[in-house]
C-alpha positions in Angstrom: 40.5 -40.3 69.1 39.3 -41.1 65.5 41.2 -40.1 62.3 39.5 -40.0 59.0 41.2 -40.7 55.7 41.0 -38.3 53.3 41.0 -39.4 49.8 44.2 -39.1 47.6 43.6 -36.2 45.6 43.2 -38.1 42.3 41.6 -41.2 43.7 38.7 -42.0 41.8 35.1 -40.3 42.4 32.5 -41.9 44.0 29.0 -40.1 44.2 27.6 -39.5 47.3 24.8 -42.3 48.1 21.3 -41.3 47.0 19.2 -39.6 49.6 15.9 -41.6 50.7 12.8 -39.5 51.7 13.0 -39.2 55.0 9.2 -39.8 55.9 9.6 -39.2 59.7 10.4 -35.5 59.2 7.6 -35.4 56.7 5.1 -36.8 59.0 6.4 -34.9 62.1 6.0 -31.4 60.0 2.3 -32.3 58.7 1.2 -32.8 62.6 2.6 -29.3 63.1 1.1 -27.3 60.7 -2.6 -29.2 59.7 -2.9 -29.0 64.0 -2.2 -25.5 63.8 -5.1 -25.6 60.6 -7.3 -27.8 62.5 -7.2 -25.7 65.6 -9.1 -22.7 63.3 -11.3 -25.7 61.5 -12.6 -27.3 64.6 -12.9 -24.1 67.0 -14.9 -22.7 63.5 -17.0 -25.7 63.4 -18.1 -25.0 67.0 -18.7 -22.0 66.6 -21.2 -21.9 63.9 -23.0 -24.8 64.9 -23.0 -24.3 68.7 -22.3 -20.7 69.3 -24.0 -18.8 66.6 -27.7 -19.3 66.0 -29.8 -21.2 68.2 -27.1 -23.3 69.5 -27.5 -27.3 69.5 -31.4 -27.2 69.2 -30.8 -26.0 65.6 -29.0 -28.7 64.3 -31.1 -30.6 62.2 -31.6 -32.0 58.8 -32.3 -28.9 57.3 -29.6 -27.0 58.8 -26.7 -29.8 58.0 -28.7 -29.3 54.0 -28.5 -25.2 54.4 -25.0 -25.4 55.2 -24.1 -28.5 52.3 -25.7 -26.0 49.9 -23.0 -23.3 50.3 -19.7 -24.1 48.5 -17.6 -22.1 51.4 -18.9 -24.4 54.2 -18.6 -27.4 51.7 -14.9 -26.6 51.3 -14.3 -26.5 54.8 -15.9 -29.6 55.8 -13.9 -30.9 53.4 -10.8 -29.9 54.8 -11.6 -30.3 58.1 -12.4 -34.2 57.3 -9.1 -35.0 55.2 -7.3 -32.8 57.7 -8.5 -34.7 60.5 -8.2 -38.2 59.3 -4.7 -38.1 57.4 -3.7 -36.6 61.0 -5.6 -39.2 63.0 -4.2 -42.0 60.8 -0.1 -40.3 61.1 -0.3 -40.8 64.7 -1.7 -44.6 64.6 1.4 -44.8 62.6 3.6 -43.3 64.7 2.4 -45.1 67.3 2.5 -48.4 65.6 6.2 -48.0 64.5 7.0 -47.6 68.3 5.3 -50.3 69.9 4.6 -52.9 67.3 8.1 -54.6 66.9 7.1 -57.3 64.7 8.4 -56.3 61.2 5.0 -58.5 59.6 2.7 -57.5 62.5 3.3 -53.9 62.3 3.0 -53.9 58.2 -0.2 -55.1 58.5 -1.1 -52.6 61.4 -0.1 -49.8 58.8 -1.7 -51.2 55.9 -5.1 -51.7 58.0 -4.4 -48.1 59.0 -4.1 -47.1 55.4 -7.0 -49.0 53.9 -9.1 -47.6 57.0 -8.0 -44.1 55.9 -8.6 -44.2 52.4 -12.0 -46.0 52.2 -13.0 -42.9 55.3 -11.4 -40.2 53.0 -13.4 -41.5 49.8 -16.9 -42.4 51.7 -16.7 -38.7 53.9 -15.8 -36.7 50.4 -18.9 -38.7 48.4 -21.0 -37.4 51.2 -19.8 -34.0 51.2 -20.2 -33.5 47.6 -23.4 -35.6 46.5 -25.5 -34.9 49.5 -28.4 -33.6 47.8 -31.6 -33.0 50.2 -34.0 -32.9 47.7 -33.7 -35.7 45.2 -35.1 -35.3 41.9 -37.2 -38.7 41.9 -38.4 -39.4 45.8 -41.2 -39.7 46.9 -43.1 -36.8 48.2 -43.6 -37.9 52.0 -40.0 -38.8 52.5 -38.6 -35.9 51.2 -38.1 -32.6 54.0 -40.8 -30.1 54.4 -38.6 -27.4 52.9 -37.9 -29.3 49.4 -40.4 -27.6 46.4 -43.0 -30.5 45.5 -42.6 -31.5 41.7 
């Protein structure tokens, strides 16, 4: 049987210690909900580029340019990229933390996990949003059939 001591009632105060972040929680509610959001990304992806349409045979340059052009499917590329890899890279973490038990191995498991991450998040978002199909200053047989000649 344990007893606890309670204080003396004018005993001097002591603040409660300072609550840490607890990241565990934090990373085990973002696989929850962007898997729920990533569920409607993907199975939206699919669709649109393997459902609706001609299906597979219409993926091409042209149609990855028609769909780059449109802010809505821009948006949710992006998402669908960020959401994907921050998810991705959470469970390399988690996975890390429970099987690397070297304190200095595993650091440098999770900051190869992070730079990985970060230089994939920068390079995919450049591509979403400066993909242009039709540069200004190409040359006229390497650009697509469908750019305006200048």
């Amino acid at each position: 049987m344990t007893t606890e001591t309670i204080p003396a009632p004018r005993s001097a105060y002591t603040p409660p210690k300072k609550r840490r972040v607890n990241w565990e929680k934090w990373g085990w509610l973002y696989m929850r909900i962007s898997g729920l959001f990533l569920v409607v990304l993907i199975f939206g992806h699919l669709f649109v580029n393997l459902v609706a349409g001609n299906g597979v045979r219409a993926i091409d340059f042209a149609f990855v340019a028609g769909k780059l052009a449109d802010p809505f499917w821009v948006v949710w590329d992006t998402l669908l990229l960020w959401l994907a890899l921050i998810h991705g890279a959470n469970g390399m973490r988690t996975i890390t933390n429970d099987y690397a038990h070297n304190r200095t191995l595993r650091r440098l498991i999770l900051l190869a996990i992070l730079v990985s991450t970060v230089i994939l998040l920068v390079l995919g978002t450049l591509v979403i949003y400066t993909f242009d199909p039709c540069p200004a200053n190409a040359a006229a047989g390497t650009l697509p059939s469908f750019c305006p000649v200048k």
